[in-house]
C-alpha positions, 0 to 999 in steps of 0.5 A, a space after each residue: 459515552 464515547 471517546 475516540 483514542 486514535 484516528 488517522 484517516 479521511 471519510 470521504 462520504 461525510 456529507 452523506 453521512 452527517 445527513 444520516 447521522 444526524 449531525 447538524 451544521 456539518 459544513 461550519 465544523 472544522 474536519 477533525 471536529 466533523 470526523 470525530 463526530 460521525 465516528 462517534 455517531 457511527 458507532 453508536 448507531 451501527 457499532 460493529 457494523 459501522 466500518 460498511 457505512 463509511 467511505 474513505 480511509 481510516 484506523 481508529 480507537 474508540 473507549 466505550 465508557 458505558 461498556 468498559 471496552 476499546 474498540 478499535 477498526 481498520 478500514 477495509 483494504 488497509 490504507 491506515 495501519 493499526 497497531 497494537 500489542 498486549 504487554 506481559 502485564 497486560 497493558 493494551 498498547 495501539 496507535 496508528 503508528 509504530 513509534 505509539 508503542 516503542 515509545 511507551 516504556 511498557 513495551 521492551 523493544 526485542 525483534 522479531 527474527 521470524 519475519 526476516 524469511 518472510 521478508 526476503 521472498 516479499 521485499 516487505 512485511 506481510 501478515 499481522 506479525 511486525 518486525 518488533 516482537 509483540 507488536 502486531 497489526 490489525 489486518 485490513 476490514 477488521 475490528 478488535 474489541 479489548 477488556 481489560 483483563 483479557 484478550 483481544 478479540 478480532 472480528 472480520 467485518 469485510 472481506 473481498 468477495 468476487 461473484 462473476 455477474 454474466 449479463 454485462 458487456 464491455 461497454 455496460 462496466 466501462 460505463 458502471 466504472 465512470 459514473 462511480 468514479 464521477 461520485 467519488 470525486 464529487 466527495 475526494 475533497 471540501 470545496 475550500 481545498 485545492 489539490 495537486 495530483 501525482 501523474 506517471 505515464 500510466 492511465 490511472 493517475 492521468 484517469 484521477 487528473 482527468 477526473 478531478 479538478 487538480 491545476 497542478 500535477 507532480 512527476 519525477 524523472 530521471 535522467 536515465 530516459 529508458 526509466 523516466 516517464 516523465 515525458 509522457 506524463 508531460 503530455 498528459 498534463 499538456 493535454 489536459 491543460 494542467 500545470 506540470 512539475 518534475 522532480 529530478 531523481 539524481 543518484 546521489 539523493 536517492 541513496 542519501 535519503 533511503 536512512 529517512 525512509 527506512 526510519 519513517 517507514 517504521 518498518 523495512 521496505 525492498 520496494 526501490 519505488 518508495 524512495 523515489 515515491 519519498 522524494 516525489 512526496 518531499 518536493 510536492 509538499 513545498 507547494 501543497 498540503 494535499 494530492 490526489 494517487 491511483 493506487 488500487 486499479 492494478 490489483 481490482 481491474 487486473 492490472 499486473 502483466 503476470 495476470 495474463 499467465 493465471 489461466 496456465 497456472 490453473 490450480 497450481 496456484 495455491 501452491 507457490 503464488 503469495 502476491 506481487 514479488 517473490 523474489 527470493 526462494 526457499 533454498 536460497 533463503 536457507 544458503 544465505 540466512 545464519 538461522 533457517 526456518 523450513 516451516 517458516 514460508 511465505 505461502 502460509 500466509 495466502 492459505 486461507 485465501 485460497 479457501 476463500 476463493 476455491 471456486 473462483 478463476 485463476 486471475 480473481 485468486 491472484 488479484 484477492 491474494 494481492 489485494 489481502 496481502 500486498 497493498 496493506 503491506 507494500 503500497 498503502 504502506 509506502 503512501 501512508 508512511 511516506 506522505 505523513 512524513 512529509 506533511 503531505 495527505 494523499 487521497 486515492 480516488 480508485 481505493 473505495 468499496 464502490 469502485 471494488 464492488 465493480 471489479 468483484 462483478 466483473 468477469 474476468 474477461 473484462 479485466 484481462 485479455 490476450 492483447 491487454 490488461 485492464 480492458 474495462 477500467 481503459 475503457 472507461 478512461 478513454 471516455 475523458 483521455 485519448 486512447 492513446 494514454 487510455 490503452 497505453 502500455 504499462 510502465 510502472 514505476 521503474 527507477 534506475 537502482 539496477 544500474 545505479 546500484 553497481 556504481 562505485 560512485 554511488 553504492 559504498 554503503 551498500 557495500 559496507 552494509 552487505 559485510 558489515 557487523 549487522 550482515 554478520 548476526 543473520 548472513 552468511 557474509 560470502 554467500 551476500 558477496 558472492 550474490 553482489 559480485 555476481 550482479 556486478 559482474 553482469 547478473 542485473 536480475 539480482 538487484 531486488 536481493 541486494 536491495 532487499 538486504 540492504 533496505 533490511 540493514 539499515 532500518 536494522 541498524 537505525 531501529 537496534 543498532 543506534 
């Protein structure tokens, strides 16, 4: 006998599995009712293994009454948290959120100091440790098993593994990419719901909107035009005969909102994307309760700029390469931080990566490194955290196993080249977009904080924050002015630091100080 505990997700392949599973009349059960049972089914079937069946997103519990355990497991990349934390009692405390476990009086909230080194290098919070002390997370493709009396025991059922396959050319990927792509979105949604689709001025969110049958697609904009892409998202929907909504980002609501999100986000986040991100959320859950994203591509198709320099960092990478941002070094850390850890660094946390991948090219170990490490903890955190809060599901098409098997295959050299980044994902793009949008260059998802944090008009609380009695307990207030007063007086660069610090203060404050 089987009980689910905890569940957040969707399982994209429900059909497929149903007709597996054996659950009849599927198509009458209300999602929670149909997603409960191919967990139960799954598991009774497949147990441990069930995690490689299933396609979509989710994190989830299971008390196996016959066995006396839970049973807990995270979906492969990570795009649902899972917490969990063994009190000194013993009481196994989880949920798919933090709050679960800060609101049961088992748990006495102390902070975890240690991870504020590690978050000043990432601008978030990587590995299985938390910010709160003894709370932990289940890390992507994982499952847990806890007795009573015990402790957990945490078992690897996935792991990204790249295996170069030789005897493909261009066309043969571009064309495997599409068809996979096409099957996904046979199954992203019921045919009851109707969804919009976020839609920047990149090709993976147009490739998403040309691929689905969304009516509706969400922007923001500024009215900053060197920031906004909004413009050219325009175009795309235009073209592809969609509607098109623009949320207006003004400075003086991206500022007021960063409290909400830091408390929503449960923990801190520097990237300056999820509050634009929070906002997009906010304006589109007025007209729908469901969206599409393209999260994922960058980091499986070689999608970053700095992908392009991996074969002149060669071997040199294990050594000062952990993910995405790395914004804040060793020696300015230690300048800065009241408290200094020199054994307490960034790069412990990809080591086992590297031995994961030492007979791979340098671009598959910058790319697994991200994949581990960066998306669970900034980008499917920002959706996941955000979209919630909002009321807002948002279902992302190009995060699926089928579509990583692609990306593991592929050489490098499909990915990246000297004049272009994903070379095969825009490939097959341009098969549904003109390749003026499918080879478009990479913008990403720029805001204006660079300029609008050295406003008067808008950063008083920055400003409050960085001298303020929370600074004071972990910073070296002159050193924190003297970093501002040096972006202010020209250093723009500088802007991910303050912010970096700044984001940490406030969630600090709302989460210990309130």
């Amino acid at each position: 006998m089987t009980q689910i505990r905890t569940y957040r997700g969707h399982i994209r392949n429900w059909r497929a599995m149903c007709a597996e599973l054996g659950i009849e009349g599927a198509e009458a059960l209300s999602r929670e009712e149909r997603e409960q049972a191919i967990l139960q089914c799954a598991y009774e079937k497949w147990g441990p293994e069930m995690g490689l069946h299933l396609h979509g997103m989710f994190a989830f519990a299971i008390w196996d009454e016959d066995r006396q355990e839970l049973f807990c497991m995270r979906d492969p990349f990570g795009t649902k948290p899972f917490y969990y934390c063994l009190t000194e009692d013993g009481e196994f405390l989880f949920g798919t959120m933090i709050r679960d476990i800060l609101g049961n009086p088992a748990y006495h909230r102390e902070l975890n100091e240690d991870m504020l080194q590690i978050y000043l290098s990432l601008t978030y919070v990587a590995g299985e440790d938390t910010f709160f002390k003894g709370i932990k997370k289940l890390m992507p493709g994982r499952y847990l098993v806890w007795k009573k009396g015990e402790s957990p025991v945490i078992t690897r059922y996935f792991t990204p593994e790249f295996r170069p396959d030789e005897s493909l050319e261009l066309e043969d990927w571009a064309n495997e990419i599409h068809t996979t792509l096409q099957q996904i979105m046979t199954e992203v949604k019921d045919p009851d719901e109707q969804a919009d689709s976020f839609l920047s001025g990149g090709v993976d969110s147009s490739y998403v909107l040309a691929m689905s049958d969304a009516k509706m697609t969400d922007s923001c904009g500024y009215d900053e035009a060197r920031f906004d892409e909004s413009g050219l998202a325009k175009q795309t929907a235009d073209l592809l005969g969609r509607g098109f909504s623009r949320c207006r980002i003004t400075p003086e609501e991206y500022f007021a909102i960063v409290p909400y999100v830091m408390e929503n986000m449960e923990q801190p986040l520097g990237d300056a994307s999820a509050i634009a991100f929070t906002l997009g959320c906010l304006a589109t859950a007025k007209n729908t309760k469901l969206c599409y994203s393209g999260e994922g591509s960058d980091e499986f198709f070689g999608g970053y700029n700095m992908y392009r320099n991996a074969p002149r960092y060669g071997d040199n990478l294990k050594n000062f390469y952990v993910g995405n941002t790395n914004i804040m070094k060793e020696d300015e850390k230690e300048r800065i931080l009241l408290r200094y850890n020199p054994e307490n660094l960034p790069i412990n946390l990809v080591k086992d990566i590297y031995a994961e991948t030492e007979d791979l090219d340098p671009l598959a170990k910058m790319s697994n490194v991200d994949i581990q490490i960066w998306l669970e903890g900034d980008i499917y955190l920002n959706v996941d955290k955000m979209s919630t809060a909002a009321g807002l599901e948002i279902r992302m098409p190009l995060t699926d196993r089928r579509i990583f098997d692609i990306a593991a295959r592929m050489p490098s050299r499909f990915k990246v080249n000297e004049e272009q980044n994903k070379v095969a994902f825009r490939t097959a793009a341009a098969k549904v977009l003109p390749e003026e949008i499918a080879f478009r260059k990479k913008l990403g998802f720029i805001v204006p904080i660079r300029i609008w944090l050295a406003d008067e008009r808008y950063n008083a609380d920055v400003r409050a924050k960085l001298t303020g009695q929370s600074a004071a307990k972990f910073f070296r207030i002159e050193e924190l002015q003297a970093i501002y007063d040096e972006y202010v007086g020209g250093n723009s660069d500088l802007w991910r630091k303050i912010w970096t610090i700044y984001t940490f203060l406030v969630w600090y404050d709302i989460y210990f100080c309130a």
